[in-house]
N, C-alpha and C positions, 0 to 999 in steps of 0.2 A: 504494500500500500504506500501510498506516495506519502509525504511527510507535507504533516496542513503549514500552510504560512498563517503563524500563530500572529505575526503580525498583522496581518492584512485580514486576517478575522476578526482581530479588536477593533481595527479599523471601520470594518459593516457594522458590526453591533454599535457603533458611536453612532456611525453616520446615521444610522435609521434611528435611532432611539432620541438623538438631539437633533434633526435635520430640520424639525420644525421650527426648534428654540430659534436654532443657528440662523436661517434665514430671517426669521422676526426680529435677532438682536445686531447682528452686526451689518455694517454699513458695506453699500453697494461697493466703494471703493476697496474696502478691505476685501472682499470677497474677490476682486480682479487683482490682488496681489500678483507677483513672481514671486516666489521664492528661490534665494539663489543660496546653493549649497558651496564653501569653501571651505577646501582640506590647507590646514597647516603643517609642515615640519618643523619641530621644537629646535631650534638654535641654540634657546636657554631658558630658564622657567619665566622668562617675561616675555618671552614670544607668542604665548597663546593669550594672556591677558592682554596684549598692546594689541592685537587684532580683532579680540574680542571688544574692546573700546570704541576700533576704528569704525567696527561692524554697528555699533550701539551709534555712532555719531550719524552715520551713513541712515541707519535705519530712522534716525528723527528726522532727519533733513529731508525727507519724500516719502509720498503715500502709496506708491507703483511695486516699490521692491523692498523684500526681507531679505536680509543677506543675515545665515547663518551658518556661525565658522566653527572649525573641529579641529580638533591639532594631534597630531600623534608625533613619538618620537622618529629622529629619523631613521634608526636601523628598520622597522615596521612598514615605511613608507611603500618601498616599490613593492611591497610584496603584497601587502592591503589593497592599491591600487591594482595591480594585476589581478587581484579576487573578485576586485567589485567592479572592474570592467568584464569580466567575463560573468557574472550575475544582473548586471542590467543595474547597479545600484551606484554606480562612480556616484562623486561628486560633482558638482556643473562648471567647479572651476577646482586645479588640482595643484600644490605646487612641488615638485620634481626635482632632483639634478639635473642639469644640459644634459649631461650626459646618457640617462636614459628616454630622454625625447624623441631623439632619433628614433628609436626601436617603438618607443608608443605612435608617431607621427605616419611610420612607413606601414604600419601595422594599423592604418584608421582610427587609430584610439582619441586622437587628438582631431579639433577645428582650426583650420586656420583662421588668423583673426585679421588680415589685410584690410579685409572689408568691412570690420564690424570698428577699426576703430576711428576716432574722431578726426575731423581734419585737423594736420599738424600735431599733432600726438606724436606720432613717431622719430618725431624729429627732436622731441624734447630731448632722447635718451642718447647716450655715447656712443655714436656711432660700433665701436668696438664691440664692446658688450652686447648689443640689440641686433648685429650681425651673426652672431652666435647664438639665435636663436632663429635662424632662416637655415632651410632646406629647399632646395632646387630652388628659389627665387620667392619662397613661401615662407611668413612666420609665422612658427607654430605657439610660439609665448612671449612672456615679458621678462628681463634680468632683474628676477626679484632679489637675488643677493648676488655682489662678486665681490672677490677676494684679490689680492698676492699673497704670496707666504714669505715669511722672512725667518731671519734669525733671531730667536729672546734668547738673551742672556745674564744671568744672576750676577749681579755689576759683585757683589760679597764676596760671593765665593769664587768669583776671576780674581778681586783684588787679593785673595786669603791665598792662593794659588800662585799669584805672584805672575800672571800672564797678562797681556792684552789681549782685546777682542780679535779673534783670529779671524782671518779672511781667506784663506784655502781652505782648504783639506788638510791639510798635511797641519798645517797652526792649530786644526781644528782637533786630530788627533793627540798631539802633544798639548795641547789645553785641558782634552778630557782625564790624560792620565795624573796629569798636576792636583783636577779636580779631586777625581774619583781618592786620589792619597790621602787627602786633606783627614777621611774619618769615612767610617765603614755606614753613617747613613746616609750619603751624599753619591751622585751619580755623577761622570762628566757628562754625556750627552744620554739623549734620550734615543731611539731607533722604534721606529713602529713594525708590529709584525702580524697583527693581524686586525679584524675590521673595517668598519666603511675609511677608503681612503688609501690601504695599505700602499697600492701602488701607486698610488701618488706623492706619498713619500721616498718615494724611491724613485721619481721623475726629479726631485731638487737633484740626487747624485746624478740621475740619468744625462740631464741638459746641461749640467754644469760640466762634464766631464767630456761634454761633445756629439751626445748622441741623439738621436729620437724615436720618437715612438714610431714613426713611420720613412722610411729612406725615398730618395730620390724616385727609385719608379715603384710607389705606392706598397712595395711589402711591407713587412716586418722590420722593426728595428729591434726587437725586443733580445735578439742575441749579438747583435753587434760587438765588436772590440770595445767598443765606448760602453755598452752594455755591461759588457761584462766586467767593466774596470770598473764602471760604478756599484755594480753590484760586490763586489772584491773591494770596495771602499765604506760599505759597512760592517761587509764581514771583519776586514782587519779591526777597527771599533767593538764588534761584541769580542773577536779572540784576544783584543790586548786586555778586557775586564772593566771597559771604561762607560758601559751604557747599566740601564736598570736590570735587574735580573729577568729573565724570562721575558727575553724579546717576543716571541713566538706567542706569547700570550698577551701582549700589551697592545691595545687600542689607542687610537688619537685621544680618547678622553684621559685614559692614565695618565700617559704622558703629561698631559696639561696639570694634573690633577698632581702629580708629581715638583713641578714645577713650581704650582701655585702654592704647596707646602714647603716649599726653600731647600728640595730636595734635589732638586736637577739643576746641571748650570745650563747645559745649554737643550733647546728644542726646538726645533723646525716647527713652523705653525702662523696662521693667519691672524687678522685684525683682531676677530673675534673676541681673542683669547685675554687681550687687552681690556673687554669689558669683563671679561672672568675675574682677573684679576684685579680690579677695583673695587668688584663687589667681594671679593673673597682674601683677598690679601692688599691691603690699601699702603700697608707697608713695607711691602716688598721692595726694595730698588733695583731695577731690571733695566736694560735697554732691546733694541731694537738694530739690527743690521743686515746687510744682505746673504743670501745665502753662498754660503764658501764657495770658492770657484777650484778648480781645477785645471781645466784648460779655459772656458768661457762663461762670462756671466751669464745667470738667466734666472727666472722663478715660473712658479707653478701659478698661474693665470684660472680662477675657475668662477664662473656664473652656475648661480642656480635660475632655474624657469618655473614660472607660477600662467598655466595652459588652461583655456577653455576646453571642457572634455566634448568629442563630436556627439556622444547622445545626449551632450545639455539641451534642454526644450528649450530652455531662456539667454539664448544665446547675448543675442543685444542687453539684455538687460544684465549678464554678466559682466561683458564688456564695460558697462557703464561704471560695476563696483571696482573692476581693476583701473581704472581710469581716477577713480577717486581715491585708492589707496594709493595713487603712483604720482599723487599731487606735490606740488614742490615742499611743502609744510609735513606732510606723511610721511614721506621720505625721509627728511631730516629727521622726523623723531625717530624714524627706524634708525636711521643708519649711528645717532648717536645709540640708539638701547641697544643694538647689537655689535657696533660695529664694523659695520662692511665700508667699505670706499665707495665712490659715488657711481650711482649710476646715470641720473639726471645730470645733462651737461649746466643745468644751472645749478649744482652743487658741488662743480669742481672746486669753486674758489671762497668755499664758507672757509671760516678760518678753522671753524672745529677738525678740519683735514688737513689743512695749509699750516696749522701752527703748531699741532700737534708733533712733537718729533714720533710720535711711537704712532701716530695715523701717517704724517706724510712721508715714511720710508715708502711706505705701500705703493703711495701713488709714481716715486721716484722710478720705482722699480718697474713700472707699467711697462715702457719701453723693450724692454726682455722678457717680458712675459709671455710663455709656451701654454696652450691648452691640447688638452684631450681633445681626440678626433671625435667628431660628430658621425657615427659608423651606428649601424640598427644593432649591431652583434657586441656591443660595445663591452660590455657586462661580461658575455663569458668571455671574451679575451683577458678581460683583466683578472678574472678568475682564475687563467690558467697561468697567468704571468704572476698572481697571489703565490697559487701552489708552487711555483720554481722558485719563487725568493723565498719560502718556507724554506724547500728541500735545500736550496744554498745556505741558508743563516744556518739552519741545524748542523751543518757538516754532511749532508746525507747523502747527497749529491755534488757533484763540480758542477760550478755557476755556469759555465758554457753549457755545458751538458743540458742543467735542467733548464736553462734560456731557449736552447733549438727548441726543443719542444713545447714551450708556450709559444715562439714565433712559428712554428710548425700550424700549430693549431689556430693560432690569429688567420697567417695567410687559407689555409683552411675556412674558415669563415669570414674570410677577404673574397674569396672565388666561389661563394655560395648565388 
C-alpha cells in the first residue's frame, strides 16, 4: 500500500473544515498572495536570523508577496536540494555553491533569470563575480557571497617563535616548526583533510606552485608536476610534525576553531573567519597576508549562487525578493555580519573594505584570483581528487600515483 501524505491530508481536513471561516475573514488581497519559498546556507549562527529580518522587512513593505526563509547548515545543503528536487518540493529560490550550479542548470533544475530581472540590475554587480554565474551566455543566479582566501597568522606566537610572516613555502615551513616547538599545545600551521572544501585547500599549494586544475587543451591538471609538488608540499608539513594532529580528520571548521582558541599560528582561510573571530576571540592579535608562493602568486577566488528553482510557480515574484535582498543597504549589512568582499560594484569603495587591513588584503588579492571550473560533473571530480590527497597525506599511496587517477577519472567525466 502506498504510504498516505500525512501532510497533504491535514491539509483537506483544514481546508474543508475552515474554508468557510477563511473566505468570510481574510481579505481579497491576502488570498492573491505568492508565497515565495527561500533556502539558506548557515555561514554563521546570524545568517538565518539577518535573512529572516530581511524577509520580515520585505514582507511589510507589500501586500502581493510572503517570502519565507529556511536555512540549513551547509554540509546538508546539496544533498537536501537534490531530495527535494527530485520530490516536486524544492524551494522557489535556493542558495548553492557556483560550483554545483553547473550540474543543477544542465540538469533543468534551475531558471534562468535574464528575463525576469529589472532593467539595469545586472549591471549593479562586479562584472567578475556575476560572470561566474553564466553558462552558454545564460545566468543561472546571483553572487550571493565571494571570497579570496589568504593567510591569518597569530602575530604571539610568530613573535614567541622569533620569525616573520613568511611569504613562501619554504618560510612557511620553517615558521611552522619554530611554532609547533614553542609547547606541545600549539600547532605551526593548520592542513585541511577532509570536508566541504578539502580540495580547495589544496588549490592555495596547487596555483601557487604553478599548476591548474585544468591544462592548456582542457584535461586534467590534477597530476601535473606542479601537482604533485604541491601536493609533496603539505605532505613535507604533516611528516616534519608541524600541522594539528589528525589531518585526515580535520575540516575547515577545526581549523578555524583551532585558530580562534590561540592554538594554531598559521591557517589558510577567507574573510569570513574575521567575523568568527570578533565575535569569539576579540582579543586575539592576528594579521592577514597572502598566500605563500612558491613559484607564482595566486589565491582561491570562490562565489556562492542564490538560483530561482525552474519549478518555482512565482517566478517574477521571486525575482523581485532577490532584487530587494541584493539592495545597496542589504548588502552592506551582509557583507559587514559575514564578511564577504563586495559584490555590488557600488561597494567596492565603502571604507568598511578599503580600510580595513584584515578586509582589504582580500580585495588586493583579487587580481590573482583562480576559481573552480564551472563543469556539470564538478563534484565527483573533486571527490576523486579528495580521495588521492587522503591516500597521499596518509602515506598510502605516492602522490603521482594517487593524482593519475583522480585526473584519470576527471578526464573520464570530461568526455562524458
Amino acid at each position: 500500500m502506498p504510504k498516505r501524505n500525512i501532510r497533504g491530508l491535514w491539509a483537506g481536513i483544514l481546508v474543508a473544515a475552515g474554508a468557510a471561516t477563511l473566505a468570510a475573514s481574510v481579505p481579497q488581497a491576502a488570498l492573491a498572495k505568492d508565497t515565495v519559498r527561500v533556502r539558506f546556507a548557515e555561514y554563521s549562527t546570524k545568517t538565518g536570523p539577518f535573512f529572516k529580518d530581511l524577509a520580515a522587512q520585505f514582507n511589510a513593505s507589500q501586500d502581493e508577496i510572503e517570502v519565507v526563509v529556511e536555512h540549513l547548515p551547509w554540509p546538508e545543503m546539496q544533498q537536501q536540494l537534490i531530495t527535494d528536487i527530485s520530490a516536486g518540493t524544492a524551494p522557489d529560490i535556493s542558495h548553492m555553491a557556483t560550483r554545483w550550479m553547473a550540474g543543477f542548470a544542465v540538469d533543468g533544475a534551475l531558471a534562468p533569470i535574464d528575463d525576469l530581472m529589472s532593467e539595469g540590475f545586472a549591471e549593479t554587480f562586479v562584472p567578475t563575480f556575476l560572470d561566474l554565474q553564466k553558462i552558454d551566455g545564460q545566468t543561472w543566479g546571483l553572487p550571493i557571497a565571494a571570497s579570496a582566501r589568504g593567510m591569518f597568522y597569530n602575530k604571539k606566537l610568530l613573535e614567541q617563535a622569533g620569525v616573520d610572516v613568511p611569504t613562501t613555502w619554504e618560510e612557511t615551513l620553517e615558521a611552522a616548526k619554530k611554532i609547533s616547538a614553542l609547547n606541545d599545545e600549539v600547532y605551526g600551521i593548520g592542513v585541511q583533510g577532509s570536508g566541504l572544501d578539502t580540495e580547495g585547500y589544496w588549490f592555495y599549494s596547487l596555483w601557487t606552485h604553478g599548476g591548474d586544475i585544468t591544462d592548456e587543451n582542457g584535461r586534467s591538471g590534477f597530476a601535473s608536476p606542479a601537482a604533485v609538488a604541491a601536493t609533496q608540499n603539505y605532505i613535507d608539513l604533516i611528516e616534519a610534525g608541524v600541522t594539528q594532529p589528525g589531518v585526515l580528520g580535520s575540516n575547515r571548521e577545526d581549523l578555524q576553531n583551532l585558530f580562534t582558541a590561540g592554538k594554531l599560528g598559521i591557517v589558510l582561510s577567507g574573510p569570513w573567519l574575521n567575523a568568527q573571530l570578533a565575535e569569539e576571540a576579540p582579543d586575539l592579535e592576528y594579521g592577514i597576508a597572502e598566500i605563500p608562493v612558491a613559484t607564482d602568486r595566486a589565491t582561491y577566488g570562490v562565489t556562492d549562487t542564490i538560483s530561482i528553482l525552474a519549478d518555482s510557480e512565482v517566478k517574477d515574484s521571486a525575482m523581485k525578493v532577490l532584487e530587494f535582498f541584493f539592495n545597496d543597504e542589504n548588502r552592506l549589512a551582509f557583507g559587514k555580519n559575514e564578511g564577504f568582499v563586495p559584490v555590488l560594484k557600488s561597494m567596492a569603495n565603502e571604507p568598511y573594505f578599503t580600510e580595513d587591513p584584515n578586509m582589504a588584503v582580500f580585495l588586493d588579492m583579487s587580481p590573482v584570483a583562480k576559481f573552480a571550473p564551472l563543469v556539470p560533473q564538478w563534484e565527483e571530480m573533486a571527490e576523486s581528487l579528495k580521495s588521492a590527497l587522503a591516500k597521499s597525506y596518509s602515506g598510502d599511496e605516492d602522490p603521482a600515483a594517487a593524482l593519475t587517477s583522480a585526473a584519470d577519472k576527471m578526464n573520464a567525466l570530461l568526455d562524458e
